[in-house]
C-alpha positions in Angstrom: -6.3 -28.7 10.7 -4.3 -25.7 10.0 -6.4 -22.5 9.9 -5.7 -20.0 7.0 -5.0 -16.7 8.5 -6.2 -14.9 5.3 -8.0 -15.3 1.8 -7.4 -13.0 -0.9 -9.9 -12.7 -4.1 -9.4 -10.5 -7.1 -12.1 -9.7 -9.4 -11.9 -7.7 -12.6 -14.3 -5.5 -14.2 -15.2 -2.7 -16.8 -16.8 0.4 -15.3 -17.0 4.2 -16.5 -17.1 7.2 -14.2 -19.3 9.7 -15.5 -16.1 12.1 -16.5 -14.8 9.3 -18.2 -15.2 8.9 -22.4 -14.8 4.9 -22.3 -14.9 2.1 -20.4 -12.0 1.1 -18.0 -11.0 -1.9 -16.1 -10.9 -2.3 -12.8 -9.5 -4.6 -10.9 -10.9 -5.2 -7.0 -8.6 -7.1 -4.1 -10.3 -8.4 -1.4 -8.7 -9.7 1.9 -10.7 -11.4 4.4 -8.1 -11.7 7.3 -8.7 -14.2 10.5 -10.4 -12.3 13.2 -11.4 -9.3 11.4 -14.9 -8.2 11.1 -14.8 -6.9 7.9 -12.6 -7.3 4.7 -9.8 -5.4 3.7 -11.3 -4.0 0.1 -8.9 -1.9 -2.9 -9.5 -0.7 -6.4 -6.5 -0.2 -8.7 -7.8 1.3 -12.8 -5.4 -0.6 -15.4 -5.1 -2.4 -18.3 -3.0 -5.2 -16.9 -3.9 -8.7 -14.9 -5.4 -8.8 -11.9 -2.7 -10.6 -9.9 0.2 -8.5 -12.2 -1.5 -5.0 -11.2 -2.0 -5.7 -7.5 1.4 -7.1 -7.5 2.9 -4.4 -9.1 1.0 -1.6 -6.9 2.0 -3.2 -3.9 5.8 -3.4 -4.5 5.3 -0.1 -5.5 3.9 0.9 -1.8 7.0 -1.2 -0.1 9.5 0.9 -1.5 7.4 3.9 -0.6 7.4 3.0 2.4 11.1 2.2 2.8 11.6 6.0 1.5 9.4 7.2 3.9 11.0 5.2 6.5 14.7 6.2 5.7 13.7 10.2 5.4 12.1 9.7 8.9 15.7 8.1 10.4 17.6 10.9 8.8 15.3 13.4 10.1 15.9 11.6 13.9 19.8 11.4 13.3 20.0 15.4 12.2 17.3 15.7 15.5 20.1 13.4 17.8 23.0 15.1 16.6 21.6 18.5 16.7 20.7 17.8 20.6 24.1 16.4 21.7 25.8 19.8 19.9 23.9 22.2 21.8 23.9 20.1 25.1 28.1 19.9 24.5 27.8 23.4 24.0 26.7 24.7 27.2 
């Protein structure tokens, strides 16, 4: 029997924040992943579905990520070069 190394529920509800004038939905992701205690819990507000939003959201993250990654590898090429200028300068 193959064991499933996570489960992932989504849930969908209205809810209002005390600043807020209406109603809003909410849409909850839950991931219960093999071996952790506790499960992996995120809120996103929209008017979308449930699996639409939280696929959305987390391409959205991915490319952040990528951009985050990339400016980091610049930063460490300008960091390498910089070093091998200064030590050719001596």
């Amino acid at each position: 029997m193959r064991v499933s190394t996570w489960v992932v529920r989504y849930k969908g509800f209205l809810y209002q924040a005390a600043s807020w004038k209406t109603a809003r939905r909410v849409v909850a992701k839950v991931e219960f992943h093999f071996g952790e205690l506790f499960p992996r819990v995120g809120f996103i507000v929209t008017n979308l579905d449930s699996r639409v939003v939280v696929r959305f959201y987390n391409k959205r993250g991915t490319a952040k990520q990528w951009i985050k990654e990339g400016k980091q590898a610049v930063k460490m090429t300008r960091l390498r070069s910089s070093r091998s200028t200064a030590a050719g300068a001596r």
